[in-house]
C-alpha positions as CSV (number, residue, x, y, z in Angstrom):
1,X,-50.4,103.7,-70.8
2,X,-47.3,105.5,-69.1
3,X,-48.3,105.4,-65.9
4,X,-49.2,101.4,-66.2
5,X,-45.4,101.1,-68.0
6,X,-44.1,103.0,-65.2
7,X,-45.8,101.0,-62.6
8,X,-44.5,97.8,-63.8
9,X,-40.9,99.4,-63.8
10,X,-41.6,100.2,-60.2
11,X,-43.2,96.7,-59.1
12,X,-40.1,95.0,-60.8
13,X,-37.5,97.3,-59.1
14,X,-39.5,96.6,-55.7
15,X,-39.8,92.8,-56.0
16,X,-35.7,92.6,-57.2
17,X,-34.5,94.7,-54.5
18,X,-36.8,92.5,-51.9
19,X,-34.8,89.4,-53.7
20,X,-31.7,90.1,-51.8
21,X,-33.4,90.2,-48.5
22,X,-35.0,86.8,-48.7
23,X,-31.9,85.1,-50.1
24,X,-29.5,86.3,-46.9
25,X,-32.4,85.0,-44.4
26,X,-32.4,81.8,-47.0
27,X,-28.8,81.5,-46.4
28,X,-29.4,81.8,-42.8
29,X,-32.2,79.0,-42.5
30,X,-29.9,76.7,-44.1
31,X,-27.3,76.8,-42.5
32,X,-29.3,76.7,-38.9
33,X,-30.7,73.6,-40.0
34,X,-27.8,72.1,-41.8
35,X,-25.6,72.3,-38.5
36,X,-28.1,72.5,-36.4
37,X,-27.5,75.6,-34.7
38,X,-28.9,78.7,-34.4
39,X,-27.3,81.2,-37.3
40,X,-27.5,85.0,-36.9
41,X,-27.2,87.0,-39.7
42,X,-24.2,88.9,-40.7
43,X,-22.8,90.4,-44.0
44,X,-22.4,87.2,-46.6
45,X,-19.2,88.1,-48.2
46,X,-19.0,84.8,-50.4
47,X,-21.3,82.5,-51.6
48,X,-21.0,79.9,-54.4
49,X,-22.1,76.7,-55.6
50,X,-20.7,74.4,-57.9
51,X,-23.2,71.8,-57.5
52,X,-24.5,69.8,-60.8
53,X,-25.4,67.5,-63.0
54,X,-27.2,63.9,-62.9
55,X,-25.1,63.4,-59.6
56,X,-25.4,66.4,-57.8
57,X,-21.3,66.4,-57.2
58,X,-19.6,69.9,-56.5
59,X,-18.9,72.4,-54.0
60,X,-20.3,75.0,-51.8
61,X,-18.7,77.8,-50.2
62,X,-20.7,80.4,-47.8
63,X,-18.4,82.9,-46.0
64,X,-20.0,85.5,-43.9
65,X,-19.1,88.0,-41.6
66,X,-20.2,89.2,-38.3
67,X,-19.7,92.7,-36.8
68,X,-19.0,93.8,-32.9
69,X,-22.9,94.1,-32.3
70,X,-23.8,90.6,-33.4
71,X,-20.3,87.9,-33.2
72,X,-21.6,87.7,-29.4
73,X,-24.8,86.1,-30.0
74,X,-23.3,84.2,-33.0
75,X,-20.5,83.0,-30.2
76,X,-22.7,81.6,-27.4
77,X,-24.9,79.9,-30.3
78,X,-22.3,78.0,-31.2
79,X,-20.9,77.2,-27.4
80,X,-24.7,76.3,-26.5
81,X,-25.1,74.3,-29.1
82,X,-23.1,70.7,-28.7
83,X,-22.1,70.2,-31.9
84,X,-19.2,72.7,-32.2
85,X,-15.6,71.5,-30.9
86,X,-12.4,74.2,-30.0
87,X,-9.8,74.6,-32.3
88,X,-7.4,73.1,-33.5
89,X,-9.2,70.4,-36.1
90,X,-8.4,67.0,-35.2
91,X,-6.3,65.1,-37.7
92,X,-8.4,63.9,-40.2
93,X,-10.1,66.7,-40.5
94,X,-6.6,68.7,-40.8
95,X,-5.5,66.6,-43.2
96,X,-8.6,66.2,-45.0
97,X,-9.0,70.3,-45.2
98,X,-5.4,71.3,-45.2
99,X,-3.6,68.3,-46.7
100,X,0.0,66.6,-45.6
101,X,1.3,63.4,-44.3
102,X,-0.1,60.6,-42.4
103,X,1.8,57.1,-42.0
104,X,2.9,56.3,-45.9
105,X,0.1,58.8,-46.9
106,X,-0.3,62.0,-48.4
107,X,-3.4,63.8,-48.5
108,X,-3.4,66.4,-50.7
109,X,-7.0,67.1,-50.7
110,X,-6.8,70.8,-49.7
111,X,-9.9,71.8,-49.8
112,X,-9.4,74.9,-47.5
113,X,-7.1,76.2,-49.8
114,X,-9.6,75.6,-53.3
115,X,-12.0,77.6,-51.6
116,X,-10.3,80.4,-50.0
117,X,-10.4,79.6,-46.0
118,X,-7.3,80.8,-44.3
119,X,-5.8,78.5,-41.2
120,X,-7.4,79.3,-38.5
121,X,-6.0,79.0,-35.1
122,X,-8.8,80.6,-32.9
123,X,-12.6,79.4,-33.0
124,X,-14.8,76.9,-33.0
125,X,-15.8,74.1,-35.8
126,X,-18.5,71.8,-36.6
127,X,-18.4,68.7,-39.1
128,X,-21.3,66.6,-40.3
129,X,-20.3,63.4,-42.0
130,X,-23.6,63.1,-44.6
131,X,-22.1,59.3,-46.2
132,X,-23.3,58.2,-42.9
133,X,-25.4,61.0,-41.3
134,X,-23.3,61.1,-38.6
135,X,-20.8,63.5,-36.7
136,X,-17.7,60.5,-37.5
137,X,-14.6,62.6,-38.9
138,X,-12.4,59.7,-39.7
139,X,-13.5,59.9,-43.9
140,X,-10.0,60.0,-45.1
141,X,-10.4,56.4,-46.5
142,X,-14.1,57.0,-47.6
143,X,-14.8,55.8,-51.6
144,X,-16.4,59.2,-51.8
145,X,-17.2,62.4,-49.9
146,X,-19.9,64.1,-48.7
147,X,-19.4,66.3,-45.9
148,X,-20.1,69.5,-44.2
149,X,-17.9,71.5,-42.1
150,X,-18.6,74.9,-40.6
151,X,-15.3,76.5,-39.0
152,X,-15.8,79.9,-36.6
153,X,-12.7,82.1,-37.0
154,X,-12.7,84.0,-34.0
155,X,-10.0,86.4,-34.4
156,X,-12.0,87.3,-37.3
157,X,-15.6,86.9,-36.3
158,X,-15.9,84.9,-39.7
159,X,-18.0,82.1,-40.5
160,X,-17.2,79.3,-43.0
161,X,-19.7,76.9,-44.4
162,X,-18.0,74.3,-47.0
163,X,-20.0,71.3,-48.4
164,X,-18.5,68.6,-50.8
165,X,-20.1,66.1,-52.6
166,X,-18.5,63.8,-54.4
């Protein structure tokens, strides 16, 4: 009887620490296919979702990190790819992930800020507009949002994957 209650415990501690594992390459897939480009794995630092309800409106945040031995390959997957532009964002975008003024306007989404990513003045970025499956970043007049942007900080060899849904 012990050794069968023991080998449960075991099993269970075996399966749980092969959990983690999956969930990083998981996290990887994803975002590959999401932004269709090739991501490497590196140390996920930050990862939440506020995603919901009957409408499926929220947030999602992935941050990770990538260390001397792997930012290279993560670099020239994102120059190969096409779908990644230089910094700095373009206005909309700016506007629509940082806030300010535009015209009469103010935009005080700040998005950027809710979620923790820093200005970034080196790197690379990627936006997907999903309201119209398209790459289009002027959304700043949209009814409602549902976007994905990826930004590269490359002074930091950080990546940061936002999604909003609203």
């Amino acid at each position: 009887m012990r050794k069968s209650v023991l080998f449960m415990m075991i099993l269970m501690m075996v399966l749980i620490s092969l959990q983690g594992c999956t969930q990083k390459r998981s996290i990887n897939n994803e975002l590959t296919k999401n932004l269709n480009t090739k991501i490497i794995s590196g140390d996920v630092i930050k990862s939440e979702d506020t995603h919901g309800g009957f409408h499926g409106d929220g947030e999602r945040i992935i941050v990770i990190k990538y260390n001397a031995d792997s930012v290279d390959s993560m670099l020239s997957n994102i120059q190969n790819s096409g779908k990644w532009s230089e910094f700095p964002l373009n206005e909309s975008l700016n506007l629509l992930m940082y806030g300010g003024s535009k015209g009469y306007a103010n935009y005080v989404y700040k998005f950027a800020e809710s979620v923790g990513i820093p200005q970034i003045e080196h790197g690379y970025y990627c936006f997907v507009n999903r309201q119209t499956d398209s790459e289009e970043t002027d959304i700043l007049n949209s009814h409602s949002l549902n976007f994905t942007i990826a930004m590269f900080d490359s002074d930091n060899n950080i990546l940061y994957y936002f999604e909003k849904d609203t």
